[in-house]
LOBA-207891 format. One record per atom (N, C-alpha, C): residue number from 1; x, y, z. Coordinates in steps of 0.05 Angstrom, whole numbers, plus 5000, padded with zeros to 4 digits. Each point is the difference from the previous one (the first is absolute). Layout:
N
<pt n="NUM" c1="X" c2="Y" c3="Z"/>
...
END
This chain:
163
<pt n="1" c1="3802" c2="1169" c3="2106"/>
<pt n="1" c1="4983" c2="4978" c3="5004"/>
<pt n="1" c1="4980" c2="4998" c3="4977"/>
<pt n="2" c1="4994" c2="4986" c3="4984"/>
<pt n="2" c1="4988" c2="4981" c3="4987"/>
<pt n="2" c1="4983" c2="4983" c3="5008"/>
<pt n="3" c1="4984" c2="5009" c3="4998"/>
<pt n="3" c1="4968" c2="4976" c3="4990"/>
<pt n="3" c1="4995" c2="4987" c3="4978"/>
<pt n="4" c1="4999" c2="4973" c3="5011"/>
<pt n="4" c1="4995" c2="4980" c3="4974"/>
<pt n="4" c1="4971" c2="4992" c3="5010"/>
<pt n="5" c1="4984" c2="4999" c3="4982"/>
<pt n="5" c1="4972" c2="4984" c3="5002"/>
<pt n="5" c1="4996" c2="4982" c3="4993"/>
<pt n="6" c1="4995" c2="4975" c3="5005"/>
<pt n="6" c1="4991" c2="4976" c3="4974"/>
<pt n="6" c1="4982" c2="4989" c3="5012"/>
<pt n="7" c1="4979" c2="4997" c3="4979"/>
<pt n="7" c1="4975" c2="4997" c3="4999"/>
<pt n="7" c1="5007" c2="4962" c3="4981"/>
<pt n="8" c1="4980" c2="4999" c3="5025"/>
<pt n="8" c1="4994" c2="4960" c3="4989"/>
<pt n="8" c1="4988" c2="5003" c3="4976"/>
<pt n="9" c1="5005" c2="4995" c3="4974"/>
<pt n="9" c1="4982" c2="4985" c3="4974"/>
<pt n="9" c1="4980" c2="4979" c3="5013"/>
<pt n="10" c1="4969" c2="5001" c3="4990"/>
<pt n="10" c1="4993" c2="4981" c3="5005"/>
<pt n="10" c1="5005" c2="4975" c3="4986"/>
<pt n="11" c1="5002" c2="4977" c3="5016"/>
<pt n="11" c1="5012" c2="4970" c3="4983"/>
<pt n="11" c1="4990" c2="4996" c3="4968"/>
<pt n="12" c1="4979" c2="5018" c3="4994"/>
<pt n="12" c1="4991" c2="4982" c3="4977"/>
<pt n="12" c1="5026" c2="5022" c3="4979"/>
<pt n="13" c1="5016" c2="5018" c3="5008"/>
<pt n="13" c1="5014" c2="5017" c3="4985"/>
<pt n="13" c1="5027" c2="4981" c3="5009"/>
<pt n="14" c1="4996" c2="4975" c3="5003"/>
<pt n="14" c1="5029" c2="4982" c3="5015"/>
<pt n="14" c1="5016" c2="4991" c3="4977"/>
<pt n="15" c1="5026" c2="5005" c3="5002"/>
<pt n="15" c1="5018" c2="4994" c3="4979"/>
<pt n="15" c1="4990" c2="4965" c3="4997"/>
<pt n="16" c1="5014" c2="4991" c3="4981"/>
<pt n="16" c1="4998" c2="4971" c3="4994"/>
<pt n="16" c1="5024" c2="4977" c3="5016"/>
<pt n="17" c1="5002" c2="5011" c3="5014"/>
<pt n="17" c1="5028" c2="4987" c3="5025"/>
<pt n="17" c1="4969" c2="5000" c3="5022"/>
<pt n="18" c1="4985" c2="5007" c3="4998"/>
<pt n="18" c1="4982" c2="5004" c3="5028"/>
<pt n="18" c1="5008" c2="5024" c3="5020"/>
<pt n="19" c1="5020" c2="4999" c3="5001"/>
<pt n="19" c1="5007" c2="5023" c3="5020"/>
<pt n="19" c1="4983" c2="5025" c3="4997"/>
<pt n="20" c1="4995" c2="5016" c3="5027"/>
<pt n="20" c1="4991" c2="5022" c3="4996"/>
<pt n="20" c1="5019" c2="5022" c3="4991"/>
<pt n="21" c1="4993" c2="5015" c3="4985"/>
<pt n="21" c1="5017" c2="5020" c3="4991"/>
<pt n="21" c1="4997" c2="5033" c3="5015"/>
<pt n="22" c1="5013" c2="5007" c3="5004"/>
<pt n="22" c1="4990" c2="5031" c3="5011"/>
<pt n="22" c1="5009" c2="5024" c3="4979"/>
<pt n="23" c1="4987" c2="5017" c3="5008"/>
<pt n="23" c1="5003" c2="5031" c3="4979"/>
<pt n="23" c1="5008" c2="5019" c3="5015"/>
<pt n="24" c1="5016" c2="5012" c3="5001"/>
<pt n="24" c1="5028" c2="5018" c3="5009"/>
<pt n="24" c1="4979" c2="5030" c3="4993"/>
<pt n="25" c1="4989" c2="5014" c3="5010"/>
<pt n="25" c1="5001" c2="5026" c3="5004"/>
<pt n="25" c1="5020" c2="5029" c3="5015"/>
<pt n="26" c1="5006" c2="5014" c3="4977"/>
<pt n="26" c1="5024" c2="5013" c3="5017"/>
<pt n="26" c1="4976" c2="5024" c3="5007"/>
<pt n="27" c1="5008" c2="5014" c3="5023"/>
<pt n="27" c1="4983" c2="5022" c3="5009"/>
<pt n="27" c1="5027" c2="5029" c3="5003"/>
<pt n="28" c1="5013" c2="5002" c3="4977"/>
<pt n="28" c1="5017" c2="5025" c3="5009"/>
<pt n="28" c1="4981" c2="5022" c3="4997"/>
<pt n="29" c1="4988" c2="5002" c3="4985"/>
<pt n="29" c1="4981" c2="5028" c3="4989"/>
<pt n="29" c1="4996" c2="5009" c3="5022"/>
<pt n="30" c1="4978" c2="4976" c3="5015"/>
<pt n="30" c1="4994" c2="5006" c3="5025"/>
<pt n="30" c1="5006" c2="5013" c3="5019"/>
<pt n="31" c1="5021" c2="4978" c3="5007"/>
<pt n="31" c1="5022" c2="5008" c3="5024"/>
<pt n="31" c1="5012" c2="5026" c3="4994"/>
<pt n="32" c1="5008" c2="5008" c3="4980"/>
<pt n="32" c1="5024" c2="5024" c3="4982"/>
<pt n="32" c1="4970" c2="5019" c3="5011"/>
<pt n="33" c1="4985" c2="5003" c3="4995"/>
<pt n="33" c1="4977" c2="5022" c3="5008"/>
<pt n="33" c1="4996" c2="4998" c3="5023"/>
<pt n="34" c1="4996" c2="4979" c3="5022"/>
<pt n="34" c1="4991" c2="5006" c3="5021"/>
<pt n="34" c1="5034" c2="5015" c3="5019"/>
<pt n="35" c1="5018" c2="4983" c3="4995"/>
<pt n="35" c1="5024" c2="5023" c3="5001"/>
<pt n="35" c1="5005" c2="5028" c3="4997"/>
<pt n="36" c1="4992" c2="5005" c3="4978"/>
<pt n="36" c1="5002" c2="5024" c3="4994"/>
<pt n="36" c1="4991" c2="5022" c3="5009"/>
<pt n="37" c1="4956" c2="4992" c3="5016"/>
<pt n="37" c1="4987" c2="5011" c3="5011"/>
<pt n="37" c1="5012" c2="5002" c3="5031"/>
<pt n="38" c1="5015" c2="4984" c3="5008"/>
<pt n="38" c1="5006" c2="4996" c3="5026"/>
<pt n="38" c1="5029" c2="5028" c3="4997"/>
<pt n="39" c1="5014" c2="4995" c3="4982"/>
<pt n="39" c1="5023" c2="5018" c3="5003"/>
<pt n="39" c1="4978" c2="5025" c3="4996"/>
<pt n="40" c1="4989" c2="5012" c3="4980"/>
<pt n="40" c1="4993" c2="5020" c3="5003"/>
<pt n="40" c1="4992" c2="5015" c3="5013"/>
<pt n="41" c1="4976" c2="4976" c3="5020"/>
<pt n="41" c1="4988" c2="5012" c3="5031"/>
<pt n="41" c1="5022" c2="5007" c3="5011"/>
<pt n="42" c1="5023" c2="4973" c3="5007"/>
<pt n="42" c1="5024" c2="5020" c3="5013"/>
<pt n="42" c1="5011" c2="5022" c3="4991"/>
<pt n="43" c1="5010" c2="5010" c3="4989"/>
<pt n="43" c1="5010" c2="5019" c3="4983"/>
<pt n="43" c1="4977" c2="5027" c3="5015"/>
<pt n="44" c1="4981" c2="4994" c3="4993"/>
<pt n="44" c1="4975" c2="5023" c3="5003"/>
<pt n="44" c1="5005" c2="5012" c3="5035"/>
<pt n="45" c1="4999" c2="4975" c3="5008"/>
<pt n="45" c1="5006" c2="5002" c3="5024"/>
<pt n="45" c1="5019" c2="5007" c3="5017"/>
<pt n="46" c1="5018" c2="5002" c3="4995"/>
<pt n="46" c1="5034" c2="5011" c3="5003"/>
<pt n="46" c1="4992" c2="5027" c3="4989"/>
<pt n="47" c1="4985" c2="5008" c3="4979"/>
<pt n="47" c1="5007" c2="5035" c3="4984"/>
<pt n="47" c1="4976" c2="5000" c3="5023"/>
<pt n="48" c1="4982" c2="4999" c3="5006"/>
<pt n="48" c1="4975" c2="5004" c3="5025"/>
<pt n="48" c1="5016" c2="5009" c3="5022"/>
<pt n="49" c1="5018" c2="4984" c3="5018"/>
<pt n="49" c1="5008" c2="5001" c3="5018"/>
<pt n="49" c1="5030" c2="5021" c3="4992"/>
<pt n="50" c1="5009" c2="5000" c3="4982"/>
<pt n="50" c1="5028" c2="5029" c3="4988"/>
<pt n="50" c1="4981" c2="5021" c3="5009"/>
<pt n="51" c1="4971" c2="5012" c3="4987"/>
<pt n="51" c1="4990" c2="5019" c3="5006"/>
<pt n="51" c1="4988" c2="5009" c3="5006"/>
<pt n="52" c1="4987" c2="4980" c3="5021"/>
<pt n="52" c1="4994" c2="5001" c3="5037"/>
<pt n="52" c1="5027" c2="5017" c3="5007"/>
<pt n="53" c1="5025" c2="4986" c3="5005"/>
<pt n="53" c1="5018" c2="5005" c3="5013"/>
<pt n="53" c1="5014" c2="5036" c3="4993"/>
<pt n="54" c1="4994" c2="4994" c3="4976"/>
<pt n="54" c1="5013" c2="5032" c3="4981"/>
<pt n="54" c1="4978" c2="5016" c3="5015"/>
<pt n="55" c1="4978" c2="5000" c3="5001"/>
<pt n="55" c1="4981" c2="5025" c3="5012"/>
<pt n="55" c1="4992" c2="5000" c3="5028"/>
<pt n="56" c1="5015" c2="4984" c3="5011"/>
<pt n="56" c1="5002" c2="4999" c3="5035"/>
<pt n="56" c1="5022" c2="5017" c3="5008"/>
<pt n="57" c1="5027" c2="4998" c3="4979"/>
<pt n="57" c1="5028" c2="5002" c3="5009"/>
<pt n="57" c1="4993" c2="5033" c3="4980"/>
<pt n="58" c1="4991" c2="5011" c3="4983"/>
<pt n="58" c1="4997" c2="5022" c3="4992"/>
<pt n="58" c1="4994" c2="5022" c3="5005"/>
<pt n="59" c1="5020" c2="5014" c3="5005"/>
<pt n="59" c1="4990" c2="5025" c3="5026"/>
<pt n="59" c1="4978" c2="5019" c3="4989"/>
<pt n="60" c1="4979" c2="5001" c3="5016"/>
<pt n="60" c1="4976" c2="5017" c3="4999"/>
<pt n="60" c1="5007" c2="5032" c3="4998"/>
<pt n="61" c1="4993" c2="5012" c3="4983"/>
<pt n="61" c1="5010" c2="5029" c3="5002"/>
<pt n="61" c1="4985" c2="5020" c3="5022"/>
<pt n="62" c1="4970" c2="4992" c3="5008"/>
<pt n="62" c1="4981" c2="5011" c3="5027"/>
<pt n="62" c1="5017" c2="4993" c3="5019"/>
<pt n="63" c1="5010" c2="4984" c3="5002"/>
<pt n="63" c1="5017" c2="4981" c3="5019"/>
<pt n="63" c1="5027" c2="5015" c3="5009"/>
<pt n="64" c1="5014" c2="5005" c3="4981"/>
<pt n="64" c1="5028" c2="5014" c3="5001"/>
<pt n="64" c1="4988" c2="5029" c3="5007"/>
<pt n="65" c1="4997" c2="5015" c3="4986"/>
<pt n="65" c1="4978" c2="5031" c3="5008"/>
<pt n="65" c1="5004" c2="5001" c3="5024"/>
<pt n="66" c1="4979" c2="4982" c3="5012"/>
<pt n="66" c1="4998" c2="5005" c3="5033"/>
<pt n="66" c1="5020" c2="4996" c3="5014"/>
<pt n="67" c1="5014" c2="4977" c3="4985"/>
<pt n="67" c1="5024" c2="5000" c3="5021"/>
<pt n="67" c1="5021" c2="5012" c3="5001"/>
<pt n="68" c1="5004" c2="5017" c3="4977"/>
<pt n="68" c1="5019" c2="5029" c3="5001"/>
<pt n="68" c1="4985" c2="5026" c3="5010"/>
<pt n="69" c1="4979" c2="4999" c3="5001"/>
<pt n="69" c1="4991" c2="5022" c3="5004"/>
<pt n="69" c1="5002" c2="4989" c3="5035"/>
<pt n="70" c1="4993" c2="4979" c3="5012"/>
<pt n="70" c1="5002" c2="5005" c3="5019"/>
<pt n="70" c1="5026" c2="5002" c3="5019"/>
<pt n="71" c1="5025" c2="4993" c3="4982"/>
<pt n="71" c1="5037" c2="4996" c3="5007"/>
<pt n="71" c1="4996" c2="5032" c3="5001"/>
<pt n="72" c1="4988" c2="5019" c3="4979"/>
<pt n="72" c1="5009" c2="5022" c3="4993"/>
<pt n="72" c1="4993" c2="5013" c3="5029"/>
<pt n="73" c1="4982" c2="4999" c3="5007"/>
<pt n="73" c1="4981" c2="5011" c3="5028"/>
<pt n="73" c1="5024" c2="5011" c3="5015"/>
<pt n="74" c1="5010" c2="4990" c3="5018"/>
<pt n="74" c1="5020" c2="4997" c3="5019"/>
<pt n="74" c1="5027" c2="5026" c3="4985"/>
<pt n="75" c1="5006" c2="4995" c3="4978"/>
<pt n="75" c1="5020" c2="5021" c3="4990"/>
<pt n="75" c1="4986" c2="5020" c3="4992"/>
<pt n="76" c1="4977" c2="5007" c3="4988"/>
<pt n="76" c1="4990" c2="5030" c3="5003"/>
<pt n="76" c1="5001" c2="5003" c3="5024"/>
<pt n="77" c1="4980" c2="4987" c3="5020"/>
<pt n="77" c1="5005" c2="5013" c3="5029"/>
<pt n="77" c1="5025" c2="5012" c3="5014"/>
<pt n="78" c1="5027" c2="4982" c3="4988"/>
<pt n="78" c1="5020" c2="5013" c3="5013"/>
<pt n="78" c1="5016" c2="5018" c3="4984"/>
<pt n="79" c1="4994" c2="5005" c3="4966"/>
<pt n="79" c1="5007" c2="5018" c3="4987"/>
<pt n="79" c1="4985" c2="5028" c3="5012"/>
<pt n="80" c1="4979" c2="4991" c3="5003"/>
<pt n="80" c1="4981" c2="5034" c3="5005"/>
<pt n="80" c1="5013" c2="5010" c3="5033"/>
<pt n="81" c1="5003" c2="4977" c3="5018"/>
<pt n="81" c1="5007" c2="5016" c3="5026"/>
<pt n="81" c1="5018" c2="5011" c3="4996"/>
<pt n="82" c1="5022" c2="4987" c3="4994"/>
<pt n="82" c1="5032" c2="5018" c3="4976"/>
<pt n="82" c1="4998" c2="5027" c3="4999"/>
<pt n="83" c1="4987" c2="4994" c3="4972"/>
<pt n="83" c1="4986" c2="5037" c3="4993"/>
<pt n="83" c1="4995" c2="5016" c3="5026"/>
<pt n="84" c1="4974" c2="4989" c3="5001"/>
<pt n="84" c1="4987" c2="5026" c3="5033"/>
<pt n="84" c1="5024" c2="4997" c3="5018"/>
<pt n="85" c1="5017" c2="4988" c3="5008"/>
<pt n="85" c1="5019" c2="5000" c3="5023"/>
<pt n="85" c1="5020" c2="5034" c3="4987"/>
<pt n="86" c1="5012" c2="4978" c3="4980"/>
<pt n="86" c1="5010" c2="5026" c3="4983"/>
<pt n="86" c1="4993" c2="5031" c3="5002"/>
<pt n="87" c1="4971" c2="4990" c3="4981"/>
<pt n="87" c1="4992" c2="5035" c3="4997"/>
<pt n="87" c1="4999" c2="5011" c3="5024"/>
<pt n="88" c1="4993" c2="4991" c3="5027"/>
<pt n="88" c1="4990" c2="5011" c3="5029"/>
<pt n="88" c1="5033" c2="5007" c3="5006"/>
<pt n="89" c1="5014" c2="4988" c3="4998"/>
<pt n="89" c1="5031" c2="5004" c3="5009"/>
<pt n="89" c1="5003" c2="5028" c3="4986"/>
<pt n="90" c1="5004" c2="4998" c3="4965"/>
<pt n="90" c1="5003" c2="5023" c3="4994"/>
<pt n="90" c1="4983" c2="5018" c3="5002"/>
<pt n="91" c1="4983" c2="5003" c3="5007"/>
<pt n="91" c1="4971" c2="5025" c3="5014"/>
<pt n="91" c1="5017" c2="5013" c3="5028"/>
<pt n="92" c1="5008" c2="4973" c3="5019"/>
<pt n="92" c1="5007" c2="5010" c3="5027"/>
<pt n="92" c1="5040" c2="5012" c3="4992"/>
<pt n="93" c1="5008" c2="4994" c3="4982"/>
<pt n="93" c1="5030" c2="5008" c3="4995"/>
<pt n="93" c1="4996" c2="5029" c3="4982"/>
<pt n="94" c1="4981" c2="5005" c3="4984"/>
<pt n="94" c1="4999" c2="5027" c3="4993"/>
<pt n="94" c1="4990" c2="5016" c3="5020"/>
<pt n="95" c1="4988" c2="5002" c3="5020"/>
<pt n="95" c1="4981" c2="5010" c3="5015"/>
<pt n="95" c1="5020" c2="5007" c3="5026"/>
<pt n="96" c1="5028" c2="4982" c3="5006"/>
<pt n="96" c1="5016" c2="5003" c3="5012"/>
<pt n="96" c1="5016" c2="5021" c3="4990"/>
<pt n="97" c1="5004" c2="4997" c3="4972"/>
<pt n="97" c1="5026" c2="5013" c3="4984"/>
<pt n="97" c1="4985" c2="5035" c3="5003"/>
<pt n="98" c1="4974" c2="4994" c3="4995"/>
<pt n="98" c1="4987" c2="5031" c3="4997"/>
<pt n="98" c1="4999" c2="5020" c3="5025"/>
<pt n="99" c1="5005" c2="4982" c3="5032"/>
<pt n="99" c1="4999" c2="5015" c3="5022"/>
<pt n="99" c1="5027" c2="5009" c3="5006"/>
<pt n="100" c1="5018" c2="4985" c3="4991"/>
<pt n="100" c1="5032" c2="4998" c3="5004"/>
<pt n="100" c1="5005" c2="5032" c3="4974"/>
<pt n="101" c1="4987" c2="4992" c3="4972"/>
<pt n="101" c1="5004" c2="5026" c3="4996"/>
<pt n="101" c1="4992" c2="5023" c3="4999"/>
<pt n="102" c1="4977" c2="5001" c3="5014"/>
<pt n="102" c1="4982" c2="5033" c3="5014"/>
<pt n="102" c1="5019" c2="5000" c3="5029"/>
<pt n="103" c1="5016" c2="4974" c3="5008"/>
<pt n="103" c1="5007" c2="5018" c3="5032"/>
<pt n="103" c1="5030" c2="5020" c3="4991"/>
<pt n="104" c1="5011" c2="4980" c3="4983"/>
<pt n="104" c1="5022" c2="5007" c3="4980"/>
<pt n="104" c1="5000" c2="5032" c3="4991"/>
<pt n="105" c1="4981" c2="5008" c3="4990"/>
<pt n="105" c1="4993" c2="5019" c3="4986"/>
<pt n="105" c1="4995" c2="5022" c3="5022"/>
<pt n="106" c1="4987" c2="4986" c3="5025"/>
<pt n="106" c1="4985" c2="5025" c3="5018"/>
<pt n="106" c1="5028" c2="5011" c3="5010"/>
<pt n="107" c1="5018" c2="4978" c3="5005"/>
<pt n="107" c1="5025" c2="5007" c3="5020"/>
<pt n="107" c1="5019" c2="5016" c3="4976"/>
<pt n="108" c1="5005" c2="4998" c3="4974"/>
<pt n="108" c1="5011" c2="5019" c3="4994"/>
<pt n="108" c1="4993" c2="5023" c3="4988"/>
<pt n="109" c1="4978" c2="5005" c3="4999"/>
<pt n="109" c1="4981" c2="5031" c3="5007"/>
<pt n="109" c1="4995" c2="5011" c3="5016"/>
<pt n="110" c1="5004" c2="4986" c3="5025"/>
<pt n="110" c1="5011" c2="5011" c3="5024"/>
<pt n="110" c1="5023" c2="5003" c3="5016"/>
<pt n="111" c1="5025" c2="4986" c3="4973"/>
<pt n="111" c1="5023" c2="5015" c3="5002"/>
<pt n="111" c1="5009" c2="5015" c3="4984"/>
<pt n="112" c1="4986" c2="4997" c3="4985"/>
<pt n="112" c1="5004" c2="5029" c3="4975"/>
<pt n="112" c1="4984" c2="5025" c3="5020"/>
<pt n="113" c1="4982" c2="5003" c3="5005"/>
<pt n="113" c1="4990" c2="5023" c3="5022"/>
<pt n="113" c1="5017" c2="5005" c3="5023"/>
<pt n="114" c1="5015" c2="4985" c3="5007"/>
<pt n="114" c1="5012" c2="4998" c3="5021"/>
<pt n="114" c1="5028" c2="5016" c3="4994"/>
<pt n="115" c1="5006" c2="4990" c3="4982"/>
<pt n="115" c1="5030" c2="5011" c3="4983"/>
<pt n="115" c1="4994" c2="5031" c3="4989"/>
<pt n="116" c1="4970" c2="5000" c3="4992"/>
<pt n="116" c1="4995" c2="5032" c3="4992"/>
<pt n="116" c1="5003" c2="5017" c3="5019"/>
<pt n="117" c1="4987" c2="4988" c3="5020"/>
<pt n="117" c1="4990" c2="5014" c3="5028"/>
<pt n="117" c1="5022" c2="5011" c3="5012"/>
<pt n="118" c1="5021" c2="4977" c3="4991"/>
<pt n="118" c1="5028" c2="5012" c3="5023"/>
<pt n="118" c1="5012" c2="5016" c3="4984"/>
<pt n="119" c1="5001" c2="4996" c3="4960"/>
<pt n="119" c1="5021" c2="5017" c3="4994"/>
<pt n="119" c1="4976" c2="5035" c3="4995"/>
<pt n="120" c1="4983" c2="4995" c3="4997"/>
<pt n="120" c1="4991" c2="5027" c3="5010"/>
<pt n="120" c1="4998" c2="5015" c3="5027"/>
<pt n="121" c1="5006" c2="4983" c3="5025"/>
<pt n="121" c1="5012" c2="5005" c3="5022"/>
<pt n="121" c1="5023" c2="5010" c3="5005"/>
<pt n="122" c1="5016" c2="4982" c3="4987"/>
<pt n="122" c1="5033" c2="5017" c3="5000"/>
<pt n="122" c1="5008" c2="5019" c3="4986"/>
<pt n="123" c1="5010" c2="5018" c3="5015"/>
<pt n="123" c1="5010" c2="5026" c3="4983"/>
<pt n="123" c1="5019" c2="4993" c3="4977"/>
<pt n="124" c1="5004" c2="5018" c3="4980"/>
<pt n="124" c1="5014" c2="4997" c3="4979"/>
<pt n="124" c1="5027" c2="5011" c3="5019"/>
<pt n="125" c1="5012" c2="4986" c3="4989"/>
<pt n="125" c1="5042" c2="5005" c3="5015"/>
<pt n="125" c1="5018" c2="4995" c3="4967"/>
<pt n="126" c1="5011" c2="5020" c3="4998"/>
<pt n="126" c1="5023" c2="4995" c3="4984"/>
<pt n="126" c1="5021" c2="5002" c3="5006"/>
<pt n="127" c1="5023" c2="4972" c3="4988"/>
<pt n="127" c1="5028" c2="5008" c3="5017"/>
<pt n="127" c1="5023" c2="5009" c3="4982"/>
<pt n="128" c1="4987" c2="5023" c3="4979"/>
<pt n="128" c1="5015" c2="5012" c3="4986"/>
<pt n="128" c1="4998" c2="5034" c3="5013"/>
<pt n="129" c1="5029" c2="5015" c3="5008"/>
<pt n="129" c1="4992" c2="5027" c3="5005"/>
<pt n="129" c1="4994" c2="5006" c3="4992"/>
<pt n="130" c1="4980" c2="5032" c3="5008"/>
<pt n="130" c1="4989" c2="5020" c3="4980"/>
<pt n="130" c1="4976" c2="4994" c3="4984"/>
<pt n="131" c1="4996" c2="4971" c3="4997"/>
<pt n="131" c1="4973" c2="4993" c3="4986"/>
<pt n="131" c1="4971" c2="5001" c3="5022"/>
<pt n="132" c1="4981" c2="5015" c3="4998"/>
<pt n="132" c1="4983" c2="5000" c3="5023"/>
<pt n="132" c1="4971" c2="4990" c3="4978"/>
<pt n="133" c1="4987" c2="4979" c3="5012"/>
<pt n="133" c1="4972" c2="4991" c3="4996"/>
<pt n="133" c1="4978" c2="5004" c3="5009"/>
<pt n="134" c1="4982" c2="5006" c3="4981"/>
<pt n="134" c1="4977" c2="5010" c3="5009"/>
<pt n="134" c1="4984" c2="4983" c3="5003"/>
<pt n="135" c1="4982" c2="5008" c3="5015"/>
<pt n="135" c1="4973" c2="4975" c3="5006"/>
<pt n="135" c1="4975" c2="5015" c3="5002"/>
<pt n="136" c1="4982" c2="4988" c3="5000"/>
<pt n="136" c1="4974" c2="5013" c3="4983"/>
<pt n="136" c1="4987" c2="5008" c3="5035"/>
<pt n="137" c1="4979" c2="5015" c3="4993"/>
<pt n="137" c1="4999" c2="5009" c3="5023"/>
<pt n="137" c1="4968" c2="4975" c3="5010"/>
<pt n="138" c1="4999" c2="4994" c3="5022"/>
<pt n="138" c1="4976" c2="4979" c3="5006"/>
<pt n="138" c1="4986" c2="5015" c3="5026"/>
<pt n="139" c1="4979" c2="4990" c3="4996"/>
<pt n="139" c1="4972" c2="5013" c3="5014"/>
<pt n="139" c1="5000" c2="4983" c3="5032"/>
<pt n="140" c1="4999" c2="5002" c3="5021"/>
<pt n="140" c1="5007" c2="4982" c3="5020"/>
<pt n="140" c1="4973" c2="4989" c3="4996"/>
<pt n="141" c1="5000" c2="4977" c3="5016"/>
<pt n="141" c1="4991" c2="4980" c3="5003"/>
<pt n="141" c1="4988" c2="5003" c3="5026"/>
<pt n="142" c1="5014" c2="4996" c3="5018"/>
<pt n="142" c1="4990" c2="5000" c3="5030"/>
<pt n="142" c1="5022" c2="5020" c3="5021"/>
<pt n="143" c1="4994" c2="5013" c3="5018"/>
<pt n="143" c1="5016" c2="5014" c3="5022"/>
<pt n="143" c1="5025" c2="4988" c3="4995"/>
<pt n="144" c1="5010" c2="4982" c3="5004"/>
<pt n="144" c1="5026" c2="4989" c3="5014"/>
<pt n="144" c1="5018" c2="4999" c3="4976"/>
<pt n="145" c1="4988" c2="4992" c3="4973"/>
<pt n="145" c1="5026" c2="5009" c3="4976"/>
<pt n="145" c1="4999" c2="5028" c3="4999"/>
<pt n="146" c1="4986" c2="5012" c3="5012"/>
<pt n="146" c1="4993" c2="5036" c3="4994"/>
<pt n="146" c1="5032" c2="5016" c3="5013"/>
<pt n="147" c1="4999" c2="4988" c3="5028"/>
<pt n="147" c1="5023" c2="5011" c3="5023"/>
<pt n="147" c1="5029" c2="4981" c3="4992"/>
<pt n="148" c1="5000" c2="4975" c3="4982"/>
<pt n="148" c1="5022" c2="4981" c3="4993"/>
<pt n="148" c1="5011" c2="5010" c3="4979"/>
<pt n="149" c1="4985" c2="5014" c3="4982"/>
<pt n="149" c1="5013" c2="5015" c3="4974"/>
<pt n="149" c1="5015" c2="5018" c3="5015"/>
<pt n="150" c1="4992" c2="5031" c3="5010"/>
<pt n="150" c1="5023" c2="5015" c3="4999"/>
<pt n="150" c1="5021" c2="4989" c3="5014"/>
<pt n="151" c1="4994" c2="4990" c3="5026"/>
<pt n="151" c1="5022" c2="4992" c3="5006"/>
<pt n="151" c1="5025" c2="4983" c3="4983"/>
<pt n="152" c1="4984" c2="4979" c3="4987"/>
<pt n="152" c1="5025" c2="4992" c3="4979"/>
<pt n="152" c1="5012" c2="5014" c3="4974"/>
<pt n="153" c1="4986" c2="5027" c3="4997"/>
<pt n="153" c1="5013" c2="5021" c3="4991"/>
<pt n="153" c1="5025" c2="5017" c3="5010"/>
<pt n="154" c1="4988" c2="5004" c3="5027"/>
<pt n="154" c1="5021" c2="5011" c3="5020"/>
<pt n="154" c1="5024" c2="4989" c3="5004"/>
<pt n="155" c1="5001" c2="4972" c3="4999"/>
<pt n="155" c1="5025" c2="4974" c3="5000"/>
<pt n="155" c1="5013" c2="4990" c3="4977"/>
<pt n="156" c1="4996" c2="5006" c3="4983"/>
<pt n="156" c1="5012" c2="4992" c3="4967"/>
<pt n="156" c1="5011" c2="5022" c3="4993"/>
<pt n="157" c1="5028" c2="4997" c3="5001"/>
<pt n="157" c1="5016" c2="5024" c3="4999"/>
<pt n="157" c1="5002" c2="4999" c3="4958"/>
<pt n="158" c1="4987" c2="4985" c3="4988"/>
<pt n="158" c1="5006" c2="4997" c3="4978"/>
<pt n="158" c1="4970" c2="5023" c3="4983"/>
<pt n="159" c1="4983" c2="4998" c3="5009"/>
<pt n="159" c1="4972" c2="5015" c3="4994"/>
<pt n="159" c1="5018" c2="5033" c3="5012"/>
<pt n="160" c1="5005" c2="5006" c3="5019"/>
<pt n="160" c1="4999" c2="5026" c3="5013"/>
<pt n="160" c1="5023" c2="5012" c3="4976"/>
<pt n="161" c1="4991" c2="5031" c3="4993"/>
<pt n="161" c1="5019" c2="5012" c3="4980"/>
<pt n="161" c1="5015" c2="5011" c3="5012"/>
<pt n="162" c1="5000" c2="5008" c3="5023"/>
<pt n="162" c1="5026" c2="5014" c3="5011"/>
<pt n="162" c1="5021" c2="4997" c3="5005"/>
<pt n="163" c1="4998" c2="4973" c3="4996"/>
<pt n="163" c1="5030" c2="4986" c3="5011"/>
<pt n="163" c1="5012" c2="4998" c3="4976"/>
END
């Protein structure tokens, strides 16, 4: 769009026909500048409103922080019960393993005593002839192995030399 101006000559500037004549002013300068200010405000205004929008939509780093730190919350809590569940399990599974092996232990030290007990109880017997074994001589204990010895002397035809 184009603006033309014309400005009336006054009559006494009147061609020699009489007619009034007019004078043609072009105003592009004008117009070309007041354009230009108008695009630039726009322009300004569009990068105004780009970076409004860029630092609304720009993620805050205080912002993110908290909100991992507070996602994180919930999985330490159930990493750590993990652990303590764990460690308490293995506390109560060693603590099992350790009574299982003192009962372990008590019962075959008290079949190892038990096995001594009897094979120092039983007389030595060989079932080769002519070979005779000696046995050490032992201090009694109480009355009743006192009167059980000779007798099982008397009965082991393998101890007696006479035969």
């Amino acid at each position: 769009m184009s603006q033309q101006s014309e400005e009336l000559l006054p009559e006494s500037a009147a061609s020699a026909d009489g007619a009034p004549s007019a004078r043609i002013l072009h105003m592009k300068g004008r117009h070309y500048d007041l354009q230009k200010a108008i695009q630039q405000r726009a322009q300004e205004s569009v990068e105004r409103e780009a970076a409004l929008d860029h630092e609304q939509h720009r993620p805050k780093p205080l912002k993110w922080a908290i909100a991992l730190v507070i996602a994180a919350i919930p999985i330490f809590l159930t990493l750590t019960a993990v652990d303590s569940f764990l460690r308490v399990f293995h506390k109560y599974m060693g603590t099992v393993s350790a009574q299982a092996q003192q009962q372990q232990e008590q019962a075959e030290a008290e079949a190892a005593a038990a096995a001594a007990a009897a094979e120092a109880a039983a007389p030595l017997i060989s079932n080769e002839p002519g070979v005779i074994l000696l046995q050490p001589l032992r201090a009694p204990e109480d009355p009743q192995t006192q009167s059980a010895t000779p007798q099982a002397s008397q009965s082991n035809p393998a101890t007696d030399p006479k035969k």
